[in-house]
DSSP file (Angstrom, degrees, kcal/mol; ACC not computed):
  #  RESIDUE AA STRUCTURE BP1 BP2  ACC     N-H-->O    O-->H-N    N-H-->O    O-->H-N    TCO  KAPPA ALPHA  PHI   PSI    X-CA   Y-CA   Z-CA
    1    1 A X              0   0    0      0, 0.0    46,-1.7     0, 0.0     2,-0.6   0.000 360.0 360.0 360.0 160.1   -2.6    0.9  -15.7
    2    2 A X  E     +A   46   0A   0     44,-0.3    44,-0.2     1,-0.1     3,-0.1  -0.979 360.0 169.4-130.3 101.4   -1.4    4.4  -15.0
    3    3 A X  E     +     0   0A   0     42,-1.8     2,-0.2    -2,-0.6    43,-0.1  -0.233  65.6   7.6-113.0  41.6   -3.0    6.8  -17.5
    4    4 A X  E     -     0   0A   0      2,-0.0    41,-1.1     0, 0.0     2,-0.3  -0.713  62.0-173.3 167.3 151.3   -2.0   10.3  -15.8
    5    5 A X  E     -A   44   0A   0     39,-0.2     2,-0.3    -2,-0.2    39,-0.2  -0.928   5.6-166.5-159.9 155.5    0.2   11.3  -13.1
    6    6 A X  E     -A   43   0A   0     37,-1.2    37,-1.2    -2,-0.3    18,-0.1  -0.984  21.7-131.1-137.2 136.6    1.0   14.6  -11.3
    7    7 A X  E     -A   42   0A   0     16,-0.3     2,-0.4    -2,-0.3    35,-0.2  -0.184  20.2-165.8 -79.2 179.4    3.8   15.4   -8.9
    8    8 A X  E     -A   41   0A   0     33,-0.6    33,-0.9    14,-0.3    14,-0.2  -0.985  26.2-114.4-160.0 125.4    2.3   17.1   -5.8
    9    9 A X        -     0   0    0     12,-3.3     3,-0.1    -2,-0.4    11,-0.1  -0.644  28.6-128.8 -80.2 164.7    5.5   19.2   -3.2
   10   10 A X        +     0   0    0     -2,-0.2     3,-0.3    29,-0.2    -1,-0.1  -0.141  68.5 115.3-103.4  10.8    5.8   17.5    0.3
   11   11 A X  S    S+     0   0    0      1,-0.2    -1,-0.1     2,-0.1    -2,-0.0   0.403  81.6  34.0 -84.8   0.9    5.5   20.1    3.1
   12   12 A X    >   +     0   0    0     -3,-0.1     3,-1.6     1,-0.1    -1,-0.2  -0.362  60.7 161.6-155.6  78.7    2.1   18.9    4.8
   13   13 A X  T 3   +     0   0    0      1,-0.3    -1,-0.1    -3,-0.3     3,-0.1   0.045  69.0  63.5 -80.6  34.4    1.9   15.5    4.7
   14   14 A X  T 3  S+     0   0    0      2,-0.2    -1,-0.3     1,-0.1     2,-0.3   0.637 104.1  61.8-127.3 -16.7   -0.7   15.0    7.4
   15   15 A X  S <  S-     0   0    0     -3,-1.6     4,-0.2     1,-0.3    -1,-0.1  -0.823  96.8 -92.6 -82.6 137.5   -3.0   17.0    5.0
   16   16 A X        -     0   0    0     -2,-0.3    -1,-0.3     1,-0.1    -2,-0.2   0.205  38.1 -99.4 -35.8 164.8   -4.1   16.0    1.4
   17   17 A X  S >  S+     0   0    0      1,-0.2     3,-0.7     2,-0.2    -8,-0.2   0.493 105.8  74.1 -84.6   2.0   -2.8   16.7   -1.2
   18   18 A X  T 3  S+     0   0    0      1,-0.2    -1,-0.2   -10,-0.1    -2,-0.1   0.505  95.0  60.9 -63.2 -14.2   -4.9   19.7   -2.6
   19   19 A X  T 3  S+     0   0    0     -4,-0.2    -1,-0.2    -7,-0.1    -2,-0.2   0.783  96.1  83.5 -93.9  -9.0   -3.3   21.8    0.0
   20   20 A X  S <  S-     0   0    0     -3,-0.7     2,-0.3     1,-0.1   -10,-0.1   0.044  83.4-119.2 -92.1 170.6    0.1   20.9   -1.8
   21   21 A X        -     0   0    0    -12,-0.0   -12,-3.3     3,-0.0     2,-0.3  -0.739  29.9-118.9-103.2 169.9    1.6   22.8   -5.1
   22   22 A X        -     0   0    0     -2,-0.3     2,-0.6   -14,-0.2   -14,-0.3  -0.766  25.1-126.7-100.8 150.3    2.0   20.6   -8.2
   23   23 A X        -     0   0    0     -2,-0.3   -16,-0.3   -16,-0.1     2,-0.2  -0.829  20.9-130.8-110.0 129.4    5.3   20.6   -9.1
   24   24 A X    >   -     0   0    0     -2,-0.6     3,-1.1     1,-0.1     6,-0.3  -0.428  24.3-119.1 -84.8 134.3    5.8   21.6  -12.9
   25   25 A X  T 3  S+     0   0    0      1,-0.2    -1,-0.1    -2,-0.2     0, 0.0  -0.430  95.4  43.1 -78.8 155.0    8.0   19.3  -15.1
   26   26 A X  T 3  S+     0   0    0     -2,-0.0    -1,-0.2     0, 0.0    -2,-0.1   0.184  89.8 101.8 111.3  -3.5   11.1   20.6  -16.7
   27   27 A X  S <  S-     0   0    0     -3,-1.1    -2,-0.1     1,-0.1     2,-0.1   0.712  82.0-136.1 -91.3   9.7   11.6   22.2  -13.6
   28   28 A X  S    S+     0   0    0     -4,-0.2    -1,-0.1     1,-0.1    -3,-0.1   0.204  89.1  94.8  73.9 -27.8   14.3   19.8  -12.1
   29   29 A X  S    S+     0   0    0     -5,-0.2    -1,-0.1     1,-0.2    -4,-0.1   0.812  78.4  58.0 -84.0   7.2   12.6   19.8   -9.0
   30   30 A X  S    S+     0   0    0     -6,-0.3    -1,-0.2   -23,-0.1    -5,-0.1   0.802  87.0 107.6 -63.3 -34.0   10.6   16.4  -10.1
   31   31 A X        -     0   0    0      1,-0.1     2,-0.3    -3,-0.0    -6,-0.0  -0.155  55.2-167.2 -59.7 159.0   13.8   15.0  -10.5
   32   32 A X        -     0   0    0      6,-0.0     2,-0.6     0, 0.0    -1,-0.1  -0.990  15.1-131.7-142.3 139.6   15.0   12.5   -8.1
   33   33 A X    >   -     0   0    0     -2,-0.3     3,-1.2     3,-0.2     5,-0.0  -0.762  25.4-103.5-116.2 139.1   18.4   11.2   -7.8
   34   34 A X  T 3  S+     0   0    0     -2,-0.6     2,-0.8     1,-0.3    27,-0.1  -0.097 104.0   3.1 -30.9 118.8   19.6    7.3   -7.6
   35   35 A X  T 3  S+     0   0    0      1,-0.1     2,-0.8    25,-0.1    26,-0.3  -0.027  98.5 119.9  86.5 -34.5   20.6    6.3   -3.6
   36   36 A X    <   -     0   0    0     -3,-1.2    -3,-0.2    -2,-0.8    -1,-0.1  -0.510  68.2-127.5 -66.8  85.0   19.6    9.7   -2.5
   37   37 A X        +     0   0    0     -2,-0.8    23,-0.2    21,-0.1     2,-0.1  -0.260  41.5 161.6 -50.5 115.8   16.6    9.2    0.3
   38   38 A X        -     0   0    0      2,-0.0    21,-3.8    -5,-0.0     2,-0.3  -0.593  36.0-141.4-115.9-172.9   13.7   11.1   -0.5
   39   39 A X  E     - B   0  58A   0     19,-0.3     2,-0.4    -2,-0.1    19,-0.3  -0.972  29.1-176.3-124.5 131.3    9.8   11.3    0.3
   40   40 A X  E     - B   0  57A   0     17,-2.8    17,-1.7    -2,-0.3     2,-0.4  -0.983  19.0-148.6-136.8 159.2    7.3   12.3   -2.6
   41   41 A X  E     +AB   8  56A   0    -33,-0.9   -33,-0.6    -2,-0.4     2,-0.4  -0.926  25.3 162.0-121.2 129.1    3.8   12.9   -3.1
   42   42 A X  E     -AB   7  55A   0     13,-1.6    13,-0.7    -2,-0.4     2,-0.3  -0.928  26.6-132.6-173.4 145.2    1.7   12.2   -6.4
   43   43 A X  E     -A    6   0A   0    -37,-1.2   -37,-1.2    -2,-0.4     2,-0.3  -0.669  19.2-164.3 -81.3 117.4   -1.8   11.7   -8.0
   44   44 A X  E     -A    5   0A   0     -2,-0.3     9,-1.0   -39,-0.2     2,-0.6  -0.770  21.8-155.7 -71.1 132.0   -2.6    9.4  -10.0
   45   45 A X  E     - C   0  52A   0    -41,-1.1   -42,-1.8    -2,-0.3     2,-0.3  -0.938  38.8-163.9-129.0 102.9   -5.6    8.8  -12.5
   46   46 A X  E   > -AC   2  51A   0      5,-1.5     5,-1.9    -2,-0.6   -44,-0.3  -0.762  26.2 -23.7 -91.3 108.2   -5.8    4.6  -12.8
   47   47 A X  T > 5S-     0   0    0    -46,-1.7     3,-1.1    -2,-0.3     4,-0.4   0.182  91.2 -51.6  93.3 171.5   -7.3    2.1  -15.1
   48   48 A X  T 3 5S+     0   0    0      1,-0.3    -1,-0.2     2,-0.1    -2,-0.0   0.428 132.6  59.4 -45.2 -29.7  -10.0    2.0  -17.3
   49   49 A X  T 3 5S-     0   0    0     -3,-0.2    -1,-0.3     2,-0.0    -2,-0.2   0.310 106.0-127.2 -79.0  -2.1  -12.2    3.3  -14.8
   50   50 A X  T < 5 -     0   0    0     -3,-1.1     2,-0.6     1,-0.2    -3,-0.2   0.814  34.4-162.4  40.3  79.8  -10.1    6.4  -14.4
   51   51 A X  E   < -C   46   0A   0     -5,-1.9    -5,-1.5    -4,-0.4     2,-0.4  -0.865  14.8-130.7 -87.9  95.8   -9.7    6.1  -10.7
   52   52 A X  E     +C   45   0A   0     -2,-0.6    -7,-0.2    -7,-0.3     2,-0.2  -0.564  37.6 161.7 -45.6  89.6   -8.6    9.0   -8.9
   53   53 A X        -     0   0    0     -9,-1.0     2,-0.3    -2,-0.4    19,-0.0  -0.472  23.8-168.0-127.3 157.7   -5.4    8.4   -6.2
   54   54 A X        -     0   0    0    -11,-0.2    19,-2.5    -2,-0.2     2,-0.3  -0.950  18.7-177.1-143.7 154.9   -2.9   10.4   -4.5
   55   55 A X  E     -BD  42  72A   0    -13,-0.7   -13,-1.6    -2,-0.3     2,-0.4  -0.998  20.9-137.8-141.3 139.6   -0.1    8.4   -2.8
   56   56 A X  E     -BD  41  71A   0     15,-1.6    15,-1.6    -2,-0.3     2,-0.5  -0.963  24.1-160.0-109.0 159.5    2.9    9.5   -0.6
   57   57 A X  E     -BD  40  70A   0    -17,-1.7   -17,-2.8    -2,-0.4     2,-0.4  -0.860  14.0-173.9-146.0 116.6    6.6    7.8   -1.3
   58   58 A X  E     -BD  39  69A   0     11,-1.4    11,-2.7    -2,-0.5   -19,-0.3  -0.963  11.9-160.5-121.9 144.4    9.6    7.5    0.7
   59   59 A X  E     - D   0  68A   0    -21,-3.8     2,-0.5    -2,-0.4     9,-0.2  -0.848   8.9-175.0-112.5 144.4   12.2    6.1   -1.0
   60   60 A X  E     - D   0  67A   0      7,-2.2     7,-1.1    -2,-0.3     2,-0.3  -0.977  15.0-148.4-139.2 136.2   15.2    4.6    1.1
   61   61 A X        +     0   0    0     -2,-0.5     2,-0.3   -26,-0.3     5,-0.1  -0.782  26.2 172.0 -95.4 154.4   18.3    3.3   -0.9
   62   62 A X    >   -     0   0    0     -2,-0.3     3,-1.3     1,-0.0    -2,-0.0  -0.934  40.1-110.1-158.9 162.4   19.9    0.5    0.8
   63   63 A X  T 3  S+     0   0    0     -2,-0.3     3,-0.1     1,-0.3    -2,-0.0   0.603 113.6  39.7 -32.2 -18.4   22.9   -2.2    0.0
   64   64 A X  T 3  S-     0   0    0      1,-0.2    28,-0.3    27,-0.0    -1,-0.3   0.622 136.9 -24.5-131.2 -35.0   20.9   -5.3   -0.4
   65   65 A X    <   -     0   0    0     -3,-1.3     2,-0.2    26,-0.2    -1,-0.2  -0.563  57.3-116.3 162.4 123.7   18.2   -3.6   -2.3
   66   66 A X        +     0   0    0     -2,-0.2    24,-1.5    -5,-0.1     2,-0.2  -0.250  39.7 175.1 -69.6 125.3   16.7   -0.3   -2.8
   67   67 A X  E     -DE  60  89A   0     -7,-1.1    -7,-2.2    -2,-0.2     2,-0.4  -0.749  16.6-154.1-126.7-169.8   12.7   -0.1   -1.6
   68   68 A X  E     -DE  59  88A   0     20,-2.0    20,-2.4    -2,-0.2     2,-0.3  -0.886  12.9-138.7-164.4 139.9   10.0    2.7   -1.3
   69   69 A X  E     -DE  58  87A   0    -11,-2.7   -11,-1.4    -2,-0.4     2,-0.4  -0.612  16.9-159.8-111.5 126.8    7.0    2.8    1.0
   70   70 A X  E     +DE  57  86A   0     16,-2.8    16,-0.7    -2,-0.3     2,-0.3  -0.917  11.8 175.9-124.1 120.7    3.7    4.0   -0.2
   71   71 A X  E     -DE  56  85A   0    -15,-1.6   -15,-1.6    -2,-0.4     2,-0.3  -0.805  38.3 -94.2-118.6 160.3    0.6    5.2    1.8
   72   72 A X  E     -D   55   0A   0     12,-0.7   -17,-0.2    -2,-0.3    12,-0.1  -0.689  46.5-111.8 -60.5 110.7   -3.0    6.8    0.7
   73   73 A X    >   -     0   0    0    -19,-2.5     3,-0.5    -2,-0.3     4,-0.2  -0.266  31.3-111.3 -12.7 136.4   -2.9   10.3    0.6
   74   74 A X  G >  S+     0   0    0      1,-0.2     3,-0.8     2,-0.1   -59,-0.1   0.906 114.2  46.5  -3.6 -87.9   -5.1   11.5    3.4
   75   75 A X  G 3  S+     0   0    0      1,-0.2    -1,-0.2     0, 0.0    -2,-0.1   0.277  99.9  75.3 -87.4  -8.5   -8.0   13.2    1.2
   76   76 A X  G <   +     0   0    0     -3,-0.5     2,-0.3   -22,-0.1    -1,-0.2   0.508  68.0  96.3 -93.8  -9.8   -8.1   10.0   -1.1
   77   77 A X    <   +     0   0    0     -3,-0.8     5,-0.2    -4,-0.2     2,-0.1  -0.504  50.3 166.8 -84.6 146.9   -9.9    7.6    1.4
   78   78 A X        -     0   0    0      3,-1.8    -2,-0.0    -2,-0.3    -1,-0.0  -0.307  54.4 -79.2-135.3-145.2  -13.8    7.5    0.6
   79   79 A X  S    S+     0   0    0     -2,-0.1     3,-0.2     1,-0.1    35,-0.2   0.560 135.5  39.4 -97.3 -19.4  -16.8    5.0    1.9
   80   80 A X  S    S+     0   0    0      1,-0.2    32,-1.1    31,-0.1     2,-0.9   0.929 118.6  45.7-102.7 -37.6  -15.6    2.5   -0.6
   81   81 A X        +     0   0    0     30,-0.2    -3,-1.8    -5,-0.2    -1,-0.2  -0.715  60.4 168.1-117.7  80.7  -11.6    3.0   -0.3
   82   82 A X        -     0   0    0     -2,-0.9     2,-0.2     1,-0.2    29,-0.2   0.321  58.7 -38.2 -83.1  13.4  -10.4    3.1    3.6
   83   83 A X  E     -G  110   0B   0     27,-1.1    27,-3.3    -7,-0.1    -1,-0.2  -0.583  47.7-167.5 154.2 140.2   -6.8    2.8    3.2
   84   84 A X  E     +G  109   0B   0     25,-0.2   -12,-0.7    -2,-0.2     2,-0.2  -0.777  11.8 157.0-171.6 165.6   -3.7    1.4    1.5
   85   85 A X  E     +E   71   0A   0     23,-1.8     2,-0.3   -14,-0.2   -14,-0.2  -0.928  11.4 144.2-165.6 149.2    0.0    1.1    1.9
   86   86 A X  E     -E   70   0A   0    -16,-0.7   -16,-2.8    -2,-0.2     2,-0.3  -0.937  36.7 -88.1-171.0-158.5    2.8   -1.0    0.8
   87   87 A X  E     -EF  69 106A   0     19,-1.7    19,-5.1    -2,-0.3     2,-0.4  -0.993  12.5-166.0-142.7 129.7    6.4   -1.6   -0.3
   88   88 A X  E     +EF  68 105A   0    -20,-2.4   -20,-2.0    -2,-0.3     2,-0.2  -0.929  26.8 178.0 -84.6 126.3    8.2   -1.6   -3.9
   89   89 A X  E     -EF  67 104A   0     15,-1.1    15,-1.1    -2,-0.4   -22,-0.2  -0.841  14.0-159.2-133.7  95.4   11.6   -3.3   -3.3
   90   90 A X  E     - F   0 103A   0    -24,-1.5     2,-0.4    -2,-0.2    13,-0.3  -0.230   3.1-167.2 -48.6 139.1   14.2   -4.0   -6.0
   91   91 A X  E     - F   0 102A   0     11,-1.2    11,-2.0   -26,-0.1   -26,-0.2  -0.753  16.7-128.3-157.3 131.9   16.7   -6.4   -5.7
   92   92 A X  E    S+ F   0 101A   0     -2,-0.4     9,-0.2   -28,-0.3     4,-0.2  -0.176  81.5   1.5 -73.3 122.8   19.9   -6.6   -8.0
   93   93 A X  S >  S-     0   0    0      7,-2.9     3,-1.0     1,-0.1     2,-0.5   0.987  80.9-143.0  63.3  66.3   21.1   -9.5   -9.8
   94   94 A X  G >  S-     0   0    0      6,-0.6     3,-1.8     1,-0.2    -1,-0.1  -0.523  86.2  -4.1 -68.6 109.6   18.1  -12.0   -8.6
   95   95 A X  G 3  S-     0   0    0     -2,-0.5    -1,-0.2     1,-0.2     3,-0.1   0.741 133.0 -56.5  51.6  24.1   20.1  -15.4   -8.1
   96   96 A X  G <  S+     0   0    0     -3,-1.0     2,-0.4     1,-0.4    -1,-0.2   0.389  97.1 142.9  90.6   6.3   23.5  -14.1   -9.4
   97   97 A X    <   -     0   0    0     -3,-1.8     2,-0.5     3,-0.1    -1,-0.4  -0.695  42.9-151.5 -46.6 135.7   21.8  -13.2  -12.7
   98   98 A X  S    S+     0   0    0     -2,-0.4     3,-0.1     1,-0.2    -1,-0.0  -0.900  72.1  31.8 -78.4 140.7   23.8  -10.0  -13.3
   99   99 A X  S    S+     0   0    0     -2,-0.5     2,-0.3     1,-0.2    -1,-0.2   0.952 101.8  99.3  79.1  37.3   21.9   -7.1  -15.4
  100  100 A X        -     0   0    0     -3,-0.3    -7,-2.9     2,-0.0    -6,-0.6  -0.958  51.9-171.3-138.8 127.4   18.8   -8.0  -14.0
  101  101 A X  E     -F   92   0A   0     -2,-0.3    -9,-0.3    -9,-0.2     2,-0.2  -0.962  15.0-145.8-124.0 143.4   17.0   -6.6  -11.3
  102  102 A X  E     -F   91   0A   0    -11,-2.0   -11,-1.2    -2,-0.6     2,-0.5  -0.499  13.9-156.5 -93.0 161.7   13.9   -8.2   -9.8
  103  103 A X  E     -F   90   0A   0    -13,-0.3   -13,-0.2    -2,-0.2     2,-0.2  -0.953   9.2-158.5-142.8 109.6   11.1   -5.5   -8.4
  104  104 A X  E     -F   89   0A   0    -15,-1.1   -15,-1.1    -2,-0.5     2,-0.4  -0.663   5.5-157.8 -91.4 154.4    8.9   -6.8   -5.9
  105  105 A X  E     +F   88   0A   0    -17,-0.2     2,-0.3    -2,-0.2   -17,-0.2  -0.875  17.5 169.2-142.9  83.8    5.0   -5.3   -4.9
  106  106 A X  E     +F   87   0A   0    -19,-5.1   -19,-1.7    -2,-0.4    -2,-0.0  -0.852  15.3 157.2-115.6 173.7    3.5   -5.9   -1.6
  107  107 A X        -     0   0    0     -2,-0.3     2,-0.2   -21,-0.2   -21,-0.2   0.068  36.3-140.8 173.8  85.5    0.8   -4.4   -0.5
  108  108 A X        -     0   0    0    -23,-0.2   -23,-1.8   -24,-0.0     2,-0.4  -0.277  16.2-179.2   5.6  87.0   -2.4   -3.7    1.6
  109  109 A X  E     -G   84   0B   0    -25,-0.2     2,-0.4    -2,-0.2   -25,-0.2  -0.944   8.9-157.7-132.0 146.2   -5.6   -2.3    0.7
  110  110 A X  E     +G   83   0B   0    -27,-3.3   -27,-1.1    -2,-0.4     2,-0.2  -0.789  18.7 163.9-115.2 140.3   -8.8   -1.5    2.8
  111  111 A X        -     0   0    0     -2,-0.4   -30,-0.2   -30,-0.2     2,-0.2  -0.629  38.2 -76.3-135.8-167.3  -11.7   -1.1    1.5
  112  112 A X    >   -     0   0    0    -32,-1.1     3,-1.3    -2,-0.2    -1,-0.1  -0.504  28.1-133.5 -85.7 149.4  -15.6   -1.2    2.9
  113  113 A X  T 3  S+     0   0    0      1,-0.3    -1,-0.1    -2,-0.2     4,-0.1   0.251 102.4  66.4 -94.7  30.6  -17.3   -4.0    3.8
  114  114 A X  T 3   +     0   0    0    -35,-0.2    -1,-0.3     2,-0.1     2,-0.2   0.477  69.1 116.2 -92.8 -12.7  -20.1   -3.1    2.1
  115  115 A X  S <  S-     0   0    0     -3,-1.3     5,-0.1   -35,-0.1    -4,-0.0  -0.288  82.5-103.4 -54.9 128.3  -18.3   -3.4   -1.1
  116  116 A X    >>  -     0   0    0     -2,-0.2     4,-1.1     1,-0.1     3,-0.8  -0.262  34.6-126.7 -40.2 128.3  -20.2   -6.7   -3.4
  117  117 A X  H 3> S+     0   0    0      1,-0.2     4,-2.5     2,-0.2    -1,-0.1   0.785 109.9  69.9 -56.5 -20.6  -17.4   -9.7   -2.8
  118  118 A X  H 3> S+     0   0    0      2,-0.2     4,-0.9     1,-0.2    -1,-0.2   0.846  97.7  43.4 -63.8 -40.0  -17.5   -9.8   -6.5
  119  119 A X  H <> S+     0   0    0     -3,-0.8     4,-1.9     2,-0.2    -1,-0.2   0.775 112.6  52.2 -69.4 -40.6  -15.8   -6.5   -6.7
  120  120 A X  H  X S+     0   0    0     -4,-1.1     4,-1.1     2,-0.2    -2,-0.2   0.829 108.7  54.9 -63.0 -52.2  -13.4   -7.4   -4.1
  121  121 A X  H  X S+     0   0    0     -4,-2.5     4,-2.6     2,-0.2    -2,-0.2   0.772 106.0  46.3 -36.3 -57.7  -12.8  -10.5   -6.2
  122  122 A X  H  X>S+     0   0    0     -4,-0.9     4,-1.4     2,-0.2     5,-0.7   0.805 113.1  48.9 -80.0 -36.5  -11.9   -9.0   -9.4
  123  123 A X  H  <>S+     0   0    0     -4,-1.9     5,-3.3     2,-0.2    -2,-0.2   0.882 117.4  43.5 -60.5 -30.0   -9.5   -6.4   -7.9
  124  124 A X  H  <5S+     0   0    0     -4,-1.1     4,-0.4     1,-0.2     5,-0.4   0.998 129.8  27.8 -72.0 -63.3   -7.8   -9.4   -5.8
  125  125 A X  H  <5S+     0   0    0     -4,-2.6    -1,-0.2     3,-0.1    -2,-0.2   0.385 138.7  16.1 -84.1  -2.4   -7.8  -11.7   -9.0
  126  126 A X  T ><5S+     0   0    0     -4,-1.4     3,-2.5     3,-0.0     4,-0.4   0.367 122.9  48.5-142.2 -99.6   -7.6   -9.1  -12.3
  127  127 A X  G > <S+     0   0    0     -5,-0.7     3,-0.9     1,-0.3    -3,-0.2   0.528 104.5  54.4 -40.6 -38.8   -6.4   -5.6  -10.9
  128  128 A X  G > <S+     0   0    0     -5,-3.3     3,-0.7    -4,-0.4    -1,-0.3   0.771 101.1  51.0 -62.4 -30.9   -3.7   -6.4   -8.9
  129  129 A X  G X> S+     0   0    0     -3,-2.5     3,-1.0    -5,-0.4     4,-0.9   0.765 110.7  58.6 -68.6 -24.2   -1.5   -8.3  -11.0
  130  130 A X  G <4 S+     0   0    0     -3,-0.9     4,-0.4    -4,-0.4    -1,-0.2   0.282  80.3  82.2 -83.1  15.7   -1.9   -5.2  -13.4
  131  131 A X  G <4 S+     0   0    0     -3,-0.7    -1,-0.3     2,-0.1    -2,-0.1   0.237  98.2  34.2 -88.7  21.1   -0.8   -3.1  -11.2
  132  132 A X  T X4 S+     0   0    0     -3,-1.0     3,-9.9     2,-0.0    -2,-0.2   0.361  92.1 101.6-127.4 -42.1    3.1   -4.0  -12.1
  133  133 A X  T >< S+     0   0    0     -4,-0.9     3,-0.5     1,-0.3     4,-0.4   0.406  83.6  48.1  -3.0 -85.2    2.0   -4.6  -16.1
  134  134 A X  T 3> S+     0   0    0     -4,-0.4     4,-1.2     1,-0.2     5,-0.4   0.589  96.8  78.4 -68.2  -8.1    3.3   -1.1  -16.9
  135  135 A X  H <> S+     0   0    0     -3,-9.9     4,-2.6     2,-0.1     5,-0.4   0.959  91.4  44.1 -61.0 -59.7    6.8   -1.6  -15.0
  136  136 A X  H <> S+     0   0    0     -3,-0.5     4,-6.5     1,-0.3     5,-0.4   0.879 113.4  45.1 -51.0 -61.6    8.8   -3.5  -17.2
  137  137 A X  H  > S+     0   0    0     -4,-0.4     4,-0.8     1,-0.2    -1,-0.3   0.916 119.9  43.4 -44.3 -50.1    8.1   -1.9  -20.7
  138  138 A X  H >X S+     0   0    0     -4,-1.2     4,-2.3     1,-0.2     3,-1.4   0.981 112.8  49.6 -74.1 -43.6    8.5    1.5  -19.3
  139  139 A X  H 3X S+     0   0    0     -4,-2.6     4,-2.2    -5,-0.4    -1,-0.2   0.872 114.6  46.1 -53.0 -44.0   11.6    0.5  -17.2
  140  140 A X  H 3< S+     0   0    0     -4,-6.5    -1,-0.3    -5,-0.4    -2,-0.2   0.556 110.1  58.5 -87.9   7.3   13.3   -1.2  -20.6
  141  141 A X  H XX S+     0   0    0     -3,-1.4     4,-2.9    -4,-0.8     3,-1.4   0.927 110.4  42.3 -71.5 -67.4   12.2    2.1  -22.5
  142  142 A X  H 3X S+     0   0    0     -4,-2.3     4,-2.5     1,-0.3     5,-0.3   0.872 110.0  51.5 -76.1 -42.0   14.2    4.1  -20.2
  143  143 A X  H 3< S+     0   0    0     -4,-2.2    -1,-0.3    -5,-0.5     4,-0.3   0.513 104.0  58.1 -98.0  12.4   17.0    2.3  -19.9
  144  144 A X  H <> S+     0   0    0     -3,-1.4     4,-2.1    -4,-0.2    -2,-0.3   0.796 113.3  40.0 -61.7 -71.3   17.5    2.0  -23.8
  145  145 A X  H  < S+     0   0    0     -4,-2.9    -2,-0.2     1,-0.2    -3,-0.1   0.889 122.9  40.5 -67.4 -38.6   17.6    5.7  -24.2
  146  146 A X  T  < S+     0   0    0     -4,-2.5    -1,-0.2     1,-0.1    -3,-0.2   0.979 128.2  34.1 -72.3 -41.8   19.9    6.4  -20.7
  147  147 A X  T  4 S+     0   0    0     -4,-0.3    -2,-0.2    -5,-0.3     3,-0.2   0.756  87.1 111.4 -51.5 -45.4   22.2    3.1  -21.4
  148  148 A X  S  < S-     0   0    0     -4,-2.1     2,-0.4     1,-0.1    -4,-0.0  -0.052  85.4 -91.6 -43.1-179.8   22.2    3.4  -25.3
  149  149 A X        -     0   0    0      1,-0.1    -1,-0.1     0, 0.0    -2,-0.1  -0.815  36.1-112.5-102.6 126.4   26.3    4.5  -26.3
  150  150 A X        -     0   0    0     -2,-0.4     2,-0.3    -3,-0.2    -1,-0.1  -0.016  29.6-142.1 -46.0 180.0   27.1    8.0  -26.5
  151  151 A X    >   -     0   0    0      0, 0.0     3,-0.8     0, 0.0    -1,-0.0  -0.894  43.4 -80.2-138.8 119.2   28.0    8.9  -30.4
  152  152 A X  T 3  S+     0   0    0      1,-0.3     3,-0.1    -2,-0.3     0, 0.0   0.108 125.5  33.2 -35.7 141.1   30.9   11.5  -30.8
  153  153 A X  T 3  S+     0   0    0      1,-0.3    -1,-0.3     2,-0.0     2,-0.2   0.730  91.4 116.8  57.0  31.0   29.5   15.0  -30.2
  154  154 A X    <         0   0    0     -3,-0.8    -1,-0.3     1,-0.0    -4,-0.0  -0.789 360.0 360.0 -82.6 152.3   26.7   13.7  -27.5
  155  155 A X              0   0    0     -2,-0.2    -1,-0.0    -3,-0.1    -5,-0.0   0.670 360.0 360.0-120.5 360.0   27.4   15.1  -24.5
């Protein structure tokens, strides 16, 4: 679960992200716009264990289905957490459904072998499947309030 996040600017991605500015909301430059390929960088604070991430994002629109590529910050890799990277991929109308989009997660993480198998175990078998848990609700949140029908004098 994703209990904090902070947007992080993108101008030295071969260094963490502490060398970055945070990018302040309300300021528009958080926004990101639909089909428009960008790259972004942001921290995370995770799970019940309030696990401390930074990740960077490029996002690539494409016809068949929009995805976005994720790597470890730099500065985020420790003794226990050597790496990870993956792909979120959307894809519209999942078997001619229309008004449905399926959201896919794949994804690759290294960790130490010194880590207990037990631990390794519960991330495999517990954490990872929660790591989409928060899409849907938020996703059908948002798209009530942008979707919902304008009312005479909305603009």
């Amino acid at each position: 679960t994703v209990r904090d996040m902070q947007l992080f600017t993108n101008k030295k991605l071969n260094t963490g992200y502490v060398n970055e500015k945070p990018v302040l909301p309300g300021t528009g430059r958080e926004t990101r716009h639909y089909g428009t390929p960008s790259v972004t960088r942001a921290a995370f604070v995770l799970s019940k264990f309030r696990l401390n991430i930074a990740a960077i994002h490029t996002y690539t629109p494409h016809p068949d289905g929009d995805y976005m590529e994720f790597t470890l910050d730099p500065s985020c890799t420790n003794m226990v957490l050597k790496g990870a990277k993956g792909t979120w991929y959307t894809e519209e109308a999942p078997e001619g459904r229309e008004g449905f989009t399926r959201v896919y997660l794949l994804c690759e993480v290294q960790i130490s072998r010194a880590l207990p198998s037990f631990i390794v175990d519960y991330a495999a078998d517990r954490a990872m499947p929660r790591a989409t848990s928060w899409l849907r609700p938020q996703v059908e949140a948002a798209a009530d309030l942008w979707l919902k029908p304008k009312v005479n004098g909305d603009n």
